[in-house]
Every structure is written in C-alpha cells, then in structure tokens.
C-alpha positions in Angstrom: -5.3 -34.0 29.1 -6.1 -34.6 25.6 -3.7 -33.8 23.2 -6.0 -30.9 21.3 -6.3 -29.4 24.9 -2.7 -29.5 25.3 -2.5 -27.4 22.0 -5.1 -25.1 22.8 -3.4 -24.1 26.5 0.0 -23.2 24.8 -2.0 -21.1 21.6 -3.8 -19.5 24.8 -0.1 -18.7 26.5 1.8 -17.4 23.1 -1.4 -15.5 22.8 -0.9 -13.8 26.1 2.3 -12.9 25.4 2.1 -11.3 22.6 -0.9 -8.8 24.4 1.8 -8.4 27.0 4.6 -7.7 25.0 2.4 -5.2 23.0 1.2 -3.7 26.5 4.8 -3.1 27.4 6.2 -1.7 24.1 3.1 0.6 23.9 4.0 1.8 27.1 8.0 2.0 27.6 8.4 2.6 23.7 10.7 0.9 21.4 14.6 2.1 21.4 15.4 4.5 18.7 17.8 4.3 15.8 20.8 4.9 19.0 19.7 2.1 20.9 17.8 4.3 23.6 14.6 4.6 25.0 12.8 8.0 24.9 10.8 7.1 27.6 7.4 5.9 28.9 5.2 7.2 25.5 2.1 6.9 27.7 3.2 9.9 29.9 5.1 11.8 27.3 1.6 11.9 25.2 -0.2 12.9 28.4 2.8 16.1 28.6 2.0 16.8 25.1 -1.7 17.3 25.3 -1.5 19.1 28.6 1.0 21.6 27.6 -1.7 22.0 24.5 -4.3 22.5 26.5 -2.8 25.3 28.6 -1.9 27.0 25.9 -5.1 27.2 24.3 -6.4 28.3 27.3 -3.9 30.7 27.9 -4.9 32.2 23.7 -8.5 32.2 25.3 -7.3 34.6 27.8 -5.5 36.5 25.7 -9.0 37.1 23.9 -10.7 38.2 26.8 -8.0 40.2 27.7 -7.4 41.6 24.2 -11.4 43.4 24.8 -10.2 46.0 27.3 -6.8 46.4 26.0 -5.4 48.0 22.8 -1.3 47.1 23.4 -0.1 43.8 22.3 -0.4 40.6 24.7 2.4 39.5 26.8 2.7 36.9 30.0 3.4 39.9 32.3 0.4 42.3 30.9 -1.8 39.4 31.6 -0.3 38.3 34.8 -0.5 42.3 35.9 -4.2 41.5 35.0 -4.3 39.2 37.6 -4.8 36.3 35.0 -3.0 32.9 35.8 -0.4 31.6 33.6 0.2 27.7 34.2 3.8 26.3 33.8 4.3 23.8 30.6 4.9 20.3 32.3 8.0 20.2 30.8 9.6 22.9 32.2 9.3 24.7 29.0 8.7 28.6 28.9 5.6 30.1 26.9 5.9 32.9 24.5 3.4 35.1 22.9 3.3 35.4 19.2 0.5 38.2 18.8 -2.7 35.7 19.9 -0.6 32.5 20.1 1.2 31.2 22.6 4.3 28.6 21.6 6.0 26.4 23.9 9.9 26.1 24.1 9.6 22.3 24.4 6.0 21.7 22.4 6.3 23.2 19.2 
C-alpha cells in the first residue's frame, strides 16, 4: 500500500466517525448543564408535533362543533357529541381555552 493510500483510508475512517458520532448525538441528545440526558430528541420531536397535530384537529372540531352550538366548547360537550378526543402522547391532559386547545405537557 502506498503511503498516500495509507493516508487516504485513515481521512476515510476519522471521517466516518465523525458522521457517526453526529448520528448518535442527534439522536440520544447531548447531557444538559446537570450532566443528564433528556432523552432520544428524535422521538421527543415526533411527541411534540403529534400532540400539535391533535390539538389542531381537535380546534377544527371545535369549529364544526361551534356551527350548531351557542354554549362555549368543552372536551365533554364535544365528546357528548360523539366527537373523538385523542390522548396527548405524553400523558398530558387537554384543555379548552374558548377555540384553543392547550396541552399540560406541550405548551
């Protein structure tokens, strides 16, 4: 093996690494100011957007719901409406603040 070759396999190895060690830290997270790890950021994201998703659809309920109905929206007026109300991945509860809905654990 030529010497340049030589060179070139280890730049190709560090370089691998480094993609790796980016993978992982994008994925696990890096340790906070306490030393630990909030978890996989990967799956905490995909909580996030979820939980904002079900609320908005939940608001878009509440709109439809809001054209037959003069009282103010709550969970149980549209669940006695037969509309579905999905749980926050989380375990956090929803609330209704006139048309928007706010999470407990997604503010």
């Amino acid at each position: 093996m030529l010497h340049s070759e030589r060179g070139n396999a280890m730049i190709s190895l560090l370089m691998a690494m480094v993609i790796l060690g980016t993978l992982y830290l994008g994925y696990v997270g890096m340790p906070d100011f306490r030393g630990k790890r909030g978890g996989p950021v990967a799956i905490e994201n995909t909580r996030d957007v979820a939980c904002k998703i079900q609320r908005q659809q939940i608001e878009r309920d509440i709109d439809i719901w809001k054209v037959d109905h003069t009282e103010e929206p709550s969970l149980d007026a549209l669940k006695g409406a037969g509309i579905f109300i999905p749980a926050c991945p989380e375990h956090g509860t929803y609330d209704v603040a006139g048309s928007h809905v706010v999470c407990s654990v997604h503010k």
